[in-house]
Structures are given as structure tokens and as C-alpha cells.
C-alpha positions as CSV (number, residue, x, y, z in Angstrom):
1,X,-92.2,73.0,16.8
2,X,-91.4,69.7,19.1
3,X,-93.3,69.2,21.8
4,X,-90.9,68.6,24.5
5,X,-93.0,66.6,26.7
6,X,-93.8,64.5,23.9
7,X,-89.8,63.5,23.7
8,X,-87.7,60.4,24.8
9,X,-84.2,60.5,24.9
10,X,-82.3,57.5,23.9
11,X,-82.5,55.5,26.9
12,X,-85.9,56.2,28.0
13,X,-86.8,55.0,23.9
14,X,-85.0,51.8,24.7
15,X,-86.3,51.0,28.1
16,X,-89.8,51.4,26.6
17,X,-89.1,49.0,23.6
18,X,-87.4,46.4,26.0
19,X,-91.4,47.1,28.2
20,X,-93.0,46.2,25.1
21,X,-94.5,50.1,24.4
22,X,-94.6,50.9,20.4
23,X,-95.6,53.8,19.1
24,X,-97.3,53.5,15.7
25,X,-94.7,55.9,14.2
26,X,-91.2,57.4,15.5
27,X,-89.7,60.8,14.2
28,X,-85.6,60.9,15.0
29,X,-83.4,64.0,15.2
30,X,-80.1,64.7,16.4
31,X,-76.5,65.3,15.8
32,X,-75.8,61.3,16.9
33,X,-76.1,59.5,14.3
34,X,-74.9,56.2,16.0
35,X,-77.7,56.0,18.4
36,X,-80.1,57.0,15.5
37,X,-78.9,53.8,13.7
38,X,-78.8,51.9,17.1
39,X,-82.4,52.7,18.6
40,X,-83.8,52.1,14.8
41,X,-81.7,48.9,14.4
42,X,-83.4,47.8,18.2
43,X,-86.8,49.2,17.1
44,X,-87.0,46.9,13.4
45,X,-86.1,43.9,16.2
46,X,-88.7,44.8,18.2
47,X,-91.5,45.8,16.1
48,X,-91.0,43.6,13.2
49,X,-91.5,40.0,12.9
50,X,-89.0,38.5,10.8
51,X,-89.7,38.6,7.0
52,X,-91.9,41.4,7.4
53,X,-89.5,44.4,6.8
54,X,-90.3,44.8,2.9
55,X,-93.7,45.5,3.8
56,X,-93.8,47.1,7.0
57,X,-90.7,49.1,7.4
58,X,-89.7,52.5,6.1
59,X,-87.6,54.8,6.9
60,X,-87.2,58.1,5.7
61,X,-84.5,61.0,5.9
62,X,-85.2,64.4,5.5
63,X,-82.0,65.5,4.3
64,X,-82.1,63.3,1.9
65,X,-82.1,65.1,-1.4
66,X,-84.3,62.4,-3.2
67,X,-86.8,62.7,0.0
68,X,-90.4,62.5,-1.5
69,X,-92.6,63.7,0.7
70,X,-95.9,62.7,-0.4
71,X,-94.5,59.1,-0.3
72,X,-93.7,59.9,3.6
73,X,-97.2,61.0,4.0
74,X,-98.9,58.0,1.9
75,X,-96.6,55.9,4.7
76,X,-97.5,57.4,7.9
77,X,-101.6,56.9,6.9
78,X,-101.5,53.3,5.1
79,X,-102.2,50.5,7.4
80,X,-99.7,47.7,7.8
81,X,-99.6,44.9,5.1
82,X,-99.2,41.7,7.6
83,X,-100.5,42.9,10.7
């Protein structure tokens, strides 16, 4: 179940990235593709500093039919590599 409270839309995630507030992990849903690609696209810019993607970046989708779970869980609790 999502907690609704717990919810941004799309330009409340965006305002909150251009204030400098990260979350240590993001979970995206919806039919809009687009704006999926756009807020994670603005989010990598963000969060990342440059050359640190391969490390520190994944990005999982669970529709995916090659979508390993356990890899998704052994990412959401490992710390990042150049912190």
C-alpha cells in the first residue's frame, strides 16, 4: 500500500531537488513515462557527481521481466562506493 502522505507529485519532486532535499532512495510509478525519465534524468544531475554513476546509480524496473529482486534489495541496503 502507498502511503499517500508520504507522495510528491512531479513538481513538488523537482522543486525539492532544485532546494537541495535528497532522499536516500526514490520509488516511481505512473502511467507518464516522460516525466519518470525526466525527474530521474534531473535526479542523476542532482545527486551524482560526475563520474560517479557506475558506482552509485541504479535503477530498477519492476516490469522488467529480468528484474532480480534480491539485487534490488542488496542496492537499497549497501552504502554508497564514493560518498
Amino acid at each position: 500500500m502507498i502511503n499517500e502522505a508520504a507522495t510528491l507529485n512531479y513538481h513538488s519532486f523537482m522543486k525539492d531537488l532544485d532546494e537541495g532535499r535528497l532522499q536516500p532512495t526514490y520509488f516511481f510509478y505512473g502511467p507518464e513515462d516522460v516525466l519518470i525519465e525526466r525527474a530521474l534524468r534531473r535526479l542523476k544531475e542532482v545527486a551524482l557527481e560526475a563520474g560517479s554513476e557506475d558506482f552509485n546509480w541504479n535503477v530498477f524496473r519492476s516490469d522488467a521481466d529480468d528484474m532480480d529482486w534480491s539485487v534490488f534489495g542488496d542496492a537499497l541496503t549497501s552504502l554508497p562506493l564514493l560518498a
